[in-house]
ZALOSE-237299 format. One line per 8 residues: number of its first residue (from 1); for each residue x, y, z of C-alpha. Coordinates in nm, 2 decimals, padded with zeros to 4 digits. Example, Ala and Ser with C-alpha at 12.3 -4.5 7.8 and 13.67 -1.06 7.14 Angstrom:
2
1> 01.23/-00.45/00.78 | 01.37/-00.11/00.71
end
This chain:
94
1> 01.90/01.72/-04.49 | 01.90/01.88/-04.14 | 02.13/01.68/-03.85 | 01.79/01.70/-03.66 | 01.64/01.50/-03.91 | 01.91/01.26/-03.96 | 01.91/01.18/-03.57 | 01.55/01.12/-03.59
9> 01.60/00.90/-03.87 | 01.88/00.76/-03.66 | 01.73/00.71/-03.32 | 01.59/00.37/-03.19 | 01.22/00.32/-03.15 | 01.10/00.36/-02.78 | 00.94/-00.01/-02.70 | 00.62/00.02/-02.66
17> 00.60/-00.13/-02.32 | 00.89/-00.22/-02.09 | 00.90/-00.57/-01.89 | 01.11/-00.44/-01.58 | 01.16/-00.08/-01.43 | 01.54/-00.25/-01.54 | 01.48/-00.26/-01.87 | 01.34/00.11/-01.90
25> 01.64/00.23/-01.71 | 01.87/00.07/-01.85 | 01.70/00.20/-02.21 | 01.74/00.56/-02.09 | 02.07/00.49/-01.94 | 02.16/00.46/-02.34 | 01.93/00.75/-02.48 | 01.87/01.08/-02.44
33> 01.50/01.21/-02.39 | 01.61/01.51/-02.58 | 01.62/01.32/-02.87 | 01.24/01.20/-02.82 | 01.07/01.57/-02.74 | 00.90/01.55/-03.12 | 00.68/01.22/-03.00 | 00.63/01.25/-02.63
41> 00.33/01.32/-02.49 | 00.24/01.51/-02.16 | 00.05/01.35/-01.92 | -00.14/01.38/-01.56 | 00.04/01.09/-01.36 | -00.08/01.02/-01.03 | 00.02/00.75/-00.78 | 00.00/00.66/-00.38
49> 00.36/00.62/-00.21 | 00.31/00.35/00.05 | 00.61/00.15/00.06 | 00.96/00.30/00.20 | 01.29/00.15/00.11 | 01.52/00.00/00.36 | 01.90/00.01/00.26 | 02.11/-00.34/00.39
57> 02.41/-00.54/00.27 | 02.38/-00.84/00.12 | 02.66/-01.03/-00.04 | 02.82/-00.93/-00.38 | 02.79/-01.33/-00.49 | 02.42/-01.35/-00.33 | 02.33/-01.03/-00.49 | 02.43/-01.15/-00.85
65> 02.24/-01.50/-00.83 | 01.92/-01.31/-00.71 | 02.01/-01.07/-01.01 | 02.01/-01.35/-01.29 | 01.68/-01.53/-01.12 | 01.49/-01.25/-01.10 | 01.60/-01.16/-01.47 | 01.56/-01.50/-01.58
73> 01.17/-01.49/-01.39 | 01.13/-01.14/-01.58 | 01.11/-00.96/-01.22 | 01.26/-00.66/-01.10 | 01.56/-00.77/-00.86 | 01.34/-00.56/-00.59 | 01.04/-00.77/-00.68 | 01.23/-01.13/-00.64
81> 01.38/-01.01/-00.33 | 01.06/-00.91/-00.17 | 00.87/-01.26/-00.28 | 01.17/-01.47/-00.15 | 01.19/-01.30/00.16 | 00.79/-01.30/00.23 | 00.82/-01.65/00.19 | 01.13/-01.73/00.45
89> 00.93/-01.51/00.69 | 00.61/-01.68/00.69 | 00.80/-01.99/00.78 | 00.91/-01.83/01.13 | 00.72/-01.86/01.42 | 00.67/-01.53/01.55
end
């Protein structure tokens, strides 16, 4: 038997669909796509940019309870962030 088909033999399954842009990253941060050339399919991806990212400090303890409520909501940390803040805002008077 081959090494190359031992590894596929070997490798995880990819899931078929991934809850969070975290968990796929953090799938591929522990797999290597070269493994998966044999089942991957090319495909025509097209998408509208719209949003730009802004860059700010927050707190390292802030920062880790927003981390486990957005995992614990099954949201991307960006995505909890964004509703919490949309909310605080509305509240202001402009």
């Amino acid at each position: 038997m081959s090494s190359t088909t031992q590894a596929k033999r070997d490798r995880d399954p990819i899931p078929e669909n991934f809850n969070s842009v975290e968990e796929a990253v953090e799938f591929w941060d522990t797999h290597s796509a070269a493994d998966y050339w044999d089942i991957m399919e090319e495909v025509d991806l097209q998408f509208d940019v719209k949003g730009h990212i802004f860059l700010m400090q927050i707190q390292e303890d802030i920062y880790t309870q927003a981390r486990a409520l957005a995992r614990s909501k099954r949201l991307s940390l960006e995505e909890l962030v964004n509703q919490l803040l949309a909310r605080e805002v509305e509240k202001v008077p402009a």
